[in-house]
Backbone bond lengths (Angstrom), bond angles and torsions (degrees), N, CA, C in turn:
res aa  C-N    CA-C-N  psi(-1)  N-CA   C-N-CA  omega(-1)  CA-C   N-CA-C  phi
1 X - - - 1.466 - - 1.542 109.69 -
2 X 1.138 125.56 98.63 1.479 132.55 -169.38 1.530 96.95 -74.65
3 X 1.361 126.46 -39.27 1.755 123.63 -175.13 1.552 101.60 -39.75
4 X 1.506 89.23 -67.51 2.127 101.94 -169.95 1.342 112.05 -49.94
5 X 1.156 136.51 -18.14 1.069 146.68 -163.72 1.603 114.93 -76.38
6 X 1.304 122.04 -60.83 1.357 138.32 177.65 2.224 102.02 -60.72
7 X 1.302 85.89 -47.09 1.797 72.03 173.61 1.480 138.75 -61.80
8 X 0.927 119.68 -2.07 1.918 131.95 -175.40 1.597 88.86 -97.73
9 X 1.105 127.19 -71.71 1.561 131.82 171.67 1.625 111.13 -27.91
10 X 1.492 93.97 -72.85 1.751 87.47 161.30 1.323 124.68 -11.59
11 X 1.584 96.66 -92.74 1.657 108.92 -174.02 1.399 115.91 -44.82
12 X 1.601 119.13 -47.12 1.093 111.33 172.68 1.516 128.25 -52.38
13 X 1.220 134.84 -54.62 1.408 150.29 160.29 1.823 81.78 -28.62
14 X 1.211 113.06 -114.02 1.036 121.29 175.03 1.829 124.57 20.79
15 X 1.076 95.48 -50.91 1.751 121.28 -168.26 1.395 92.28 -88.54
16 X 1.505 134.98 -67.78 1.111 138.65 154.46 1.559 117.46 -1.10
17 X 1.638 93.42 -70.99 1.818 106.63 -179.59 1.248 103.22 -45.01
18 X 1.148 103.74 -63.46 1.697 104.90 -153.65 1.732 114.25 -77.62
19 X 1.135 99.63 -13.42 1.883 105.12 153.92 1.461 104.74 -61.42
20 X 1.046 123.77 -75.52 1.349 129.07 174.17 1.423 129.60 -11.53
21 X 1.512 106.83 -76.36 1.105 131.20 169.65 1.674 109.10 -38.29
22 X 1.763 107.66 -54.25 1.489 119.30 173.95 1.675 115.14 -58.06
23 X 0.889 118.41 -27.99 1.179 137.03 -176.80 1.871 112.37 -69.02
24 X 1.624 108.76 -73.89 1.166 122.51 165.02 1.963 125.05 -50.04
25 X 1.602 104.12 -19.80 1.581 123.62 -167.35 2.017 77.63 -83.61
26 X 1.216 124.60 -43.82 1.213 136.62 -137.45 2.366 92.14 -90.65
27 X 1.181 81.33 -60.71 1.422 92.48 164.73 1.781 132.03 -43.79
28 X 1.063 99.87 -52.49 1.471 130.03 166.95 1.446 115.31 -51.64
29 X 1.253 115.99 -46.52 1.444 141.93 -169.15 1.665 96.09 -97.96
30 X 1.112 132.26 -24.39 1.159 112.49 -178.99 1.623 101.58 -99.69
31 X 1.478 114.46 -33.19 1.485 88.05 167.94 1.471 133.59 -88.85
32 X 1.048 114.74 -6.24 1.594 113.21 156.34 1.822 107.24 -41.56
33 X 1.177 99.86 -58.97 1.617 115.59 -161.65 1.861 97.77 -55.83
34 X 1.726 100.24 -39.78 1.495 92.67 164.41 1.410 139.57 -47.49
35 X 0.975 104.46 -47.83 1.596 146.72 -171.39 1.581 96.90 -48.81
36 X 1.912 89.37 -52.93 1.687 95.12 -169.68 1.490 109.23 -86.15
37 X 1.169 116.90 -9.43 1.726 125.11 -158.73 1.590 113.54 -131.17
38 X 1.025 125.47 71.75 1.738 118.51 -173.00 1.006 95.51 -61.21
39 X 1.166 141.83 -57.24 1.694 143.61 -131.66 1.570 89.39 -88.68
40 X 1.122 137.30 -38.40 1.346 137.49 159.98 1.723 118.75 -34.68
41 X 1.426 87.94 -61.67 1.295 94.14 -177.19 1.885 126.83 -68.54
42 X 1.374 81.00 -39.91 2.077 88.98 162.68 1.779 115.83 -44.58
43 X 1.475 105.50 -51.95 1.246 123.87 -156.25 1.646 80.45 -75.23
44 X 1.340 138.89 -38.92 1.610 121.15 -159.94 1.708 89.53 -76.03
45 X 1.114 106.98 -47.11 1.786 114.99 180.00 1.676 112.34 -43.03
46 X 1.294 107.75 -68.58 1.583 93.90 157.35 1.200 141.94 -48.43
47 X 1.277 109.01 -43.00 1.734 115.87 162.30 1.150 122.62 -51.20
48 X 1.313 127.82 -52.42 1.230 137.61 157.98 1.564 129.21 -62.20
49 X 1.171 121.05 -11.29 1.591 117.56 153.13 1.241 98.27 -116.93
């Protein structure tokens, strides 16, 4: 059945996007917060190495 086929892909893509999107909304928002917060951001830098 080639119809059923294209829909699972769909959703997935789909799901994909909108991770993304959450992702980049998330990004965005964290560097503003940089922007406003160095000492924040040092401390994630250390944390993270």
């Amino acid at each position: 059945m080639p119809q059923l086929s294209p829909l699972p892909w769909v959703f997935s893509f789909m799901m994909v996007f909108m991770l993304f999107m959450s992702m980049l909304i998330v990004y965005f928002v964290k560097f503003k917060s940089m922007k406003m917060l160095n000492n924040e951001l040092i401390k994630m830098m250390m944390w993270c190495w």
